[in-house]
C-alpha positions in Angstrom: 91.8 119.5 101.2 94.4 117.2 103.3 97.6 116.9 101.3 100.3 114.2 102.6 100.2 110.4 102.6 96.7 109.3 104.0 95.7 105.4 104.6 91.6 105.2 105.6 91.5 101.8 107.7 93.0 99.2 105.2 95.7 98.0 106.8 94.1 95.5 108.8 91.5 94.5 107.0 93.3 93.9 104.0 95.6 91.7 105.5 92.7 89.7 107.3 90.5 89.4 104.0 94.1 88.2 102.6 94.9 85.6 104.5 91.3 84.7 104.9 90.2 84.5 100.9 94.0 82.6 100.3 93.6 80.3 102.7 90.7 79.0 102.2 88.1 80.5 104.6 87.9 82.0 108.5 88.1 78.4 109.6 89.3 78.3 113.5 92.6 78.7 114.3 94.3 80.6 111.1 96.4 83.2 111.4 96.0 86.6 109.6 98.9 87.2 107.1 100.6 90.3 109.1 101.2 87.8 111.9 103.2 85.5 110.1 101.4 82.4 108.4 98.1 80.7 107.6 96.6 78.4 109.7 98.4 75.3 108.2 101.5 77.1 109.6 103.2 78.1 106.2 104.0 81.6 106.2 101.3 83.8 103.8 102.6 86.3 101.5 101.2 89.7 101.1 101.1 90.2 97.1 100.6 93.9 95.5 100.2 95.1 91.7 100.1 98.4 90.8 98.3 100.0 88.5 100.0 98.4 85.1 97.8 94.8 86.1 95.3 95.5 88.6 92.4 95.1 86.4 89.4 92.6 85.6 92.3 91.5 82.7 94.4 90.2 85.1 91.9 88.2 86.3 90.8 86.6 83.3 93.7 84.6 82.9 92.9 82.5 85.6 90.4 79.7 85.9 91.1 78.4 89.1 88.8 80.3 91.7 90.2 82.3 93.9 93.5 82.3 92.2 94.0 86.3 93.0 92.1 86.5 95.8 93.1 89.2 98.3 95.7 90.4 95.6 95.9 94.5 96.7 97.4 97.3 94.3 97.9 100.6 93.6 96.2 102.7 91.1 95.6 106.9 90.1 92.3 106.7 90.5 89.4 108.9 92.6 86.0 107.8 94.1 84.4 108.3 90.5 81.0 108.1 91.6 77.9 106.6 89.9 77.0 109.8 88.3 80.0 110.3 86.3 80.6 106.0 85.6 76.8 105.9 84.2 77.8 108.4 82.0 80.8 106.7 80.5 78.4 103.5 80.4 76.2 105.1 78.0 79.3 105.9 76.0 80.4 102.3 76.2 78.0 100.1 77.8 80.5 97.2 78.0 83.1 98.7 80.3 84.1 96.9 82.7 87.0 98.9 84.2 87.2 102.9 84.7 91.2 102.8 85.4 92.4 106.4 83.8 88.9 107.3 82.6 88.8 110.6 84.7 92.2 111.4 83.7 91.6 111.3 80.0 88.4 113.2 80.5 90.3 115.8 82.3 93.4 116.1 80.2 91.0 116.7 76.8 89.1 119.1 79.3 92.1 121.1 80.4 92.9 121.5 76.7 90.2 123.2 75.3 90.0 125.7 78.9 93.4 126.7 78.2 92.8 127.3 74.5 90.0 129.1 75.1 92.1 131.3 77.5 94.7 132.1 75.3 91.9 132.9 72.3 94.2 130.3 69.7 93.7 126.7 68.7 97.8 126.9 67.7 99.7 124.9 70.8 102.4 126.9 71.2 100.0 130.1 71.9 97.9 127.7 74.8 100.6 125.5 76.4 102.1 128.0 78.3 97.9 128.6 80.3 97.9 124.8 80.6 99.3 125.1 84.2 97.1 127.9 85.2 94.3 125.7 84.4 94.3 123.8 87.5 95.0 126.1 90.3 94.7 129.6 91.5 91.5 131.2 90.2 88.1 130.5 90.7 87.2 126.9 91.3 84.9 125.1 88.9 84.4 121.1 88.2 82.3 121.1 84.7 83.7 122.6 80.7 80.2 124.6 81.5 81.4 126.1 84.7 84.8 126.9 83.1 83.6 128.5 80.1 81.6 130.9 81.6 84.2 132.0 84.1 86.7 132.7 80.3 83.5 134.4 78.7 83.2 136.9 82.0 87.2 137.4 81.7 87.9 135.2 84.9 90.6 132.9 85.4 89.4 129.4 85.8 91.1 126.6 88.7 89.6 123.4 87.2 88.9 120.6 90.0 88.9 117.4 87.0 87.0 114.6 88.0 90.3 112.5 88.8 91.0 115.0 91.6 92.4 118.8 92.2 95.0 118.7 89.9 97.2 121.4 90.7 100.0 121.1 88.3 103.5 121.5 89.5 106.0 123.1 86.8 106.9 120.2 85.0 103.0 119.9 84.1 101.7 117.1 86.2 99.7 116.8 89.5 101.5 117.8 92.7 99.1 115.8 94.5 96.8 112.7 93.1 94.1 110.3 94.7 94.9 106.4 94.5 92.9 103.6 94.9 93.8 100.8 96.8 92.5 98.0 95.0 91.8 94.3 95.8 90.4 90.9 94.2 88.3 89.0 95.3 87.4 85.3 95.5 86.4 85.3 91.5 89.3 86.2 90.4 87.6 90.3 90.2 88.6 93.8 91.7 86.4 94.0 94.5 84.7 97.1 93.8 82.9 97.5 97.3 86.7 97.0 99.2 88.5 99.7 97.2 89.9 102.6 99.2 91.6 105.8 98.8 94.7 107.5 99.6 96.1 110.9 98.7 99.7 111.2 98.0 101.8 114.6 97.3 101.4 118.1 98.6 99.1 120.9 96.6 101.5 123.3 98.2 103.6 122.3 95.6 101.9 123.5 92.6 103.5 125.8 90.5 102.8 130.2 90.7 103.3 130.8 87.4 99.7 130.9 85.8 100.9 131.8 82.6 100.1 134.7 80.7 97.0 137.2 80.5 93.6 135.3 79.1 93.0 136.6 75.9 89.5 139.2 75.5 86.3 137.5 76.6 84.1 136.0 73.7 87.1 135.5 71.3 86.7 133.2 68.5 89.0 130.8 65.9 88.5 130.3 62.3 90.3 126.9 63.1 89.0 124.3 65.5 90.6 122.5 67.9 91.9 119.2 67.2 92.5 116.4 69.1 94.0 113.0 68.8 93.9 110.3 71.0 97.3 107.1 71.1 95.3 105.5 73.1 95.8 101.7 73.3 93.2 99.4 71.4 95.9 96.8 71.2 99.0 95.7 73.1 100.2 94.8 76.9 97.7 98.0 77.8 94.3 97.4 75.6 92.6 96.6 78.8 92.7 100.3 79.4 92.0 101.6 76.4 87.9 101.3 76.9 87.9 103.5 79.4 90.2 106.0 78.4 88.7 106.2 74.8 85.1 106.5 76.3 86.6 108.7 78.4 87.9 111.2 75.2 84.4 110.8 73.7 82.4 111.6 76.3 84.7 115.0 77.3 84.4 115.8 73.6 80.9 115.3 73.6 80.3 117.4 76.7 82.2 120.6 75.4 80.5 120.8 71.9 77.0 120.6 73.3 78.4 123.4 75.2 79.2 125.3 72.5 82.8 123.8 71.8 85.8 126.0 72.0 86.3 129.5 70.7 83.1 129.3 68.7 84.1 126.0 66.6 83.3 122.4 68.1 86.2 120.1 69.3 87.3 117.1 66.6 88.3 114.2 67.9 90.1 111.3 66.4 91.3 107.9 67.6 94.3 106.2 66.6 96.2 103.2 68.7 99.1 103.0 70.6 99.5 99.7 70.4 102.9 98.9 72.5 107.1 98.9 72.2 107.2 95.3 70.6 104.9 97.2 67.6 106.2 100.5 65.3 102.0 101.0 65.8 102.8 104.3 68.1 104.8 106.2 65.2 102.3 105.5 62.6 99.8 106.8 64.6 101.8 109.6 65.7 102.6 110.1 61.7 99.2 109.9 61.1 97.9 112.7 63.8 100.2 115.1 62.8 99.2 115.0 59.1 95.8 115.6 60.4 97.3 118.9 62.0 96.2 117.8 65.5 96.8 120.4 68.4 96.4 118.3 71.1 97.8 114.3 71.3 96.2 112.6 74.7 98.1 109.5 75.2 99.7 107.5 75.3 99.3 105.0 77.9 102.4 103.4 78.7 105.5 105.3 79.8 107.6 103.5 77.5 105.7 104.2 74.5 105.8 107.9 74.7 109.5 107.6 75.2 109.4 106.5 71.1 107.1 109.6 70.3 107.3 112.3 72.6 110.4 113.9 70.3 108.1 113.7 66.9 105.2 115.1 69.0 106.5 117.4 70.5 109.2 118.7 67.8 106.6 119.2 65.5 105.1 121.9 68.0 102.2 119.9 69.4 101.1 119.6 72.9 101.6 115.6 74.1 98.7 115.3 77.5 98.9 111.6 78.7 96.7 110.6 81.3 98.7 107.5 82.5 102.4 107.7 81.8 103.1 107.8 85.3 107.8 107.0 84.9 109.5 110.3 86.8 112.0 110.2 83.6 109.4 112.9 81.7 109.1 115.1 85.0 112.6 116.6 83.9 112.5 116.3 79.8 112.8 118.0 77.8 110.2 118.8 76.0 110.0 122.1 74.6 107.8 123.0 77.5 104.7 120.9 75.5 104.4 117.8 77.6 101.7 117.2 80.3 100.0 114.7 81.9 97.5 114.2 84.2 98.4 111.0 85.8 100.5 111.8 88.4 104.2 110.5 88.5 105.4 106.7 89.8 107.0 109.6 93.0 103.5 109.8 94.2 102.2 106.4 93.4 105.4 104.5 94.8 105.4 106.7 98.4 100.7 105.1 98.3 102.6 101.6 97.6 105.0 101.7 100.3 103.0 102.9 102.9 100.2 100.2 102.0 102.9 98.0 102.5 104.5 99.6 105.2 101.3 99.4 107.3 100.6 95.6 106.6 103.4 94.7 108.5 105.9 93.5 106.0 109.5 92.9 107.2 111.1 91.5 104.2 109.9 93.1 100.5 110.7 90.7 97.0 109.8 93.3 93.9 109.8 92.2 90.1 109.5 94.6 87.6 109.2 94.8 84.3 112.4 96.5 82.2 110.8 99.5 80.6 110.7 103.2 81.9 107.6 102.6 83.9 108.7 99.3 86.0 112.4 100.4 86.7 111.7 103.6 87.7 108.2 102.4 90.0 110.1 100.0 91.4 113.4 101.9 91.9 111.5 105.1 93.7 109.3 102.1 95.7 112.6 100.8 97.3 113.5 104.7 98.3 110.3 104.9 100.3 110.3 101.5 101.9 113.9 102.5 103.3 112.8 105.9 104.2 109.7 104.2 106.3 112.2 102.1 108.3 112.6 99.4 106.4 116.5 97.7 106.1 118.2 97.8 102.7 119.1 93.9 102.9 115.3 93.2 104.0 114.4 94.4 100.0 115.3 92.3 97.0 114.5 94.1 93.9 114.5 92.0 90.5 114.6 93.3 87.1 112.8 91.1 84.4 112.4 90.8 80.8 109.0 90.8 79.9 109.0 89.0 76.7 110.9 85.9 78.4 109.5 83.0 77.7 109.1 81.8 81.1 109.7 83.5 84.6 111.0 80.4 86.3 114.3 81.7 87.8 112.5 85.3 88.6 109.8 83.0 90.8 112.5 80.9 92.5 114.6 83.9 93.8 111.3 85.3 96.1 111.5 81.5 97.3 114.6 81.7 98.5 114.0 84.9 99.6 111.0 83.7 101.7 109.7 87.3 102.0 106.3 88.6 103.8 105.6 91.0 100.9 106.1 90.3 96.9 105.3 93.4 94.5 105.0 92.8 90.9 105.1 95.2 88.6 104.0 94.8 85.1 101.3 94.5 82.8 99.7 91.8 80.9 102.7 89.1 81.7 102.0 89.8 85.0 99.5 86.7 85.1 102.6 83.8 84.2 104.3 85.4 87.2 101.8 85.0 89.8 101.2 81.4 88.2 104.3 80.6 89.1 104.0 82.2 92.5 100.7 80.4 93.2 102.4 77.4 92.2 105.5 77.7 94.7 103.2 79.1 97.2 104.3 82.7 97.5 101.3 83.8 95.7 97.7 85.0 96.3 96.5 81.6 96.2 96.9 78.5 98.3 97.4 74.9 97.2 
């Protein structure tokens, strides 16, 4: 297992492929973007997403080929692999993305392992063996693995399929594998030019595995419930697909193992929709008068900020697998919030260094104003300064993402004149790289 800050050969290319797509072609005489310009001689600017708009929706805003091209981000995501996405695909035929997928899949699977440890479908008997799920132990990848391993009175360390897991105390991944992602000339994510990185340490899991596994073979009268605020509407609906087909396929998977504690697993949906909507709370309201165990969701950061009190006050466990904002790493939550998207600490230390290594002197960054861009942004800027970079070289900006336009936000990374921009938002994301294509800071050339 390596553990630290690893970058596999994508510095170079990356910044090539950049300056080549943006510009117009390899013709003779360009120069690559980490060098300083393009070959008309105007200086070409490195752009980055991360994971709130790197995604085939981004891209459909645009109509103008190669509008994003070479556009490179950060997302939690591992090397899937065809076995696992053909499986989702006969859940969901039309997905197009798999963006938090594996980490829906595993936070329903870590669930029902830790409920069947602990013998109860009642959250506050399984929280406390959530941790324990995913280290110590013996190892095992599949709900079929892990079952038998509780049936013979083992203790199970469940490697999910969006990596080793290995929950620190606060319940979320001490390390996590990213993707490095990048669009191409149509405006896509460029599936075949992906890469990945870890980020974070294993070795800083938590010890505690929680308390003694209840007797082999016990069984509940009640079975275990679990909701999904998952979003089907809102800045986020792009990845709601894959995360829901993601809940129904782990779902499917444990009952045709023979569910959990002798019952099969119910499952039901509800939407998240976003903070401009009260959706969240009537779904919330909803899932608890279905006496739900288990909420996985939601999404965005900033929506579980409105519902993480009701959830968790009313004594039921709150999984998300993408709220990524360091703000829940110290909440407090009663000790029944988890997630297994791993916080903006890891993801920002992947960005920085993916920056760091394509030669940027000067960084612009515009975030969104929520929980999830400040504190991204924020802990981005802390690990571009601790790489070497100068204070004064970085220029972060703080947006309002229901503006009506982003003209002034666009005009200060003009005068700024920077070799990097980062932006760092969702579905809004698209008016702001308009604007930079049109100024000629963005991924595209005129």
């Amino acid at each position: 297992m390596r553990t630290g800050t690893t970058a596999r050969g994508i510095a170079v290319t990356g910044a090539a492929l950049l300056a080549l797509t943006a510009c117009g072609g390899g013709d003779e005489g360009t120069t690559p973007a980490a060098e300083g310009g393009g070959g008309d001689g105007e200086k070409q600017v490195n752009v980055y997403g991360t994971d709130g708009n790197m995604g085939n929706a981004l891209g459909e805003s645009f109509t103008e080929e190669g509008a994003l091209a070479g556009m490179r981000g950060t997302t939690p995501l591992t090397e899937l692999g065809s076995e696992f996405t053909d499986r989702l695909l006969e859940i969901d035929p039309a997905l197009e993305d798999f963006n938090y997928a594996g980490e829906t899949y595993d936070a329903i699977m870590i669930s029902a392992i830790a409920s069947m440890l602990a013998g109860s479908t009642d959250p506050a008997v399984f929280a406390p063996y959530i941790n324990g799920v995913t280290f110590g132990g013996e190892t095992c990848e599949t709900f079929t693995d892990c079952k038998a391993i509780v049936d013979g009175g083992g203790n199970p360390d469940y490697d999910g399929i969006s990596g080793p897991l290995a929950f620190a105390e606060a319940g979320e991944p001490s390390v996590a594998s990213f993707g490095i992602l990048q669009f191409g000339p149509d405006n896509a994510i460029a599936s075949d030019e992906t890469d990945f990185v870890l980020a974070g340490d294993e070795a800083n899991a938590a010890s505690d595995e929680g308390p003694a596994p209840a007797a082999p073979g016990a069984t509940s009268d009640d079975p275990l419930v679990i909701g999904t605020l998952l979003p089907q509407t809102g800045d986020l609906a792009f990845l709601g697909p894959p995360e829901i087909a993601g809940a129904d396929l782990a779902v499917q998977e444990i009952n045709e193992a023979g569910g959990v504690l002798g019952q099969p697993v119910q499952l039901i949906q509800r939407d998240s929709g976003d903070t401009s909507t009260d959706i969240a709370t009537q779904s919330v309201d909803a899932l608890l008068q279905e006496n739900v165990d288990v909420i996985v969701g939601a999404a965005s950061s900033a929506v579980t900020r409105t519902v993480i009190d009701k959830v968790t006050g009313a004594g039921v466990v709150q999984i998300s697998p993408a709220n990524t904002s360091d703000e829940f790493t110290t909440y407090n939550d009663n000790g029944l919030y988890f997630r297994t998207a791993p916080p903006d600490t890891l993801q920002s230390r992947a960005l920085a260094d993916l920056i760091i290594e394509d030669g940027a002197n000067t960084v612009g960054i515009l975030a969104r104003n929520d929980s999830y861009g400040t504190g991204l942004a924020e802990n981005t800027v802390e690990n571009l300064v601790s790489s070497g970079l100068a204070e004064d070289s970085i220029e972060l900006v703080i947006y309002d993402p229901t503006a009506a336009n982003f003209d002034a936000e666009v005009q200060q990374m003009v005068d700024l004149n920077p070799d990097a921009v980062v932006v760092i938002g969702f579905e809004e994301s698209a008016r702001i790289i308009d604007g930079l294509n049109a100024e000629g800071v963005g991924p595209a050339r005129n």
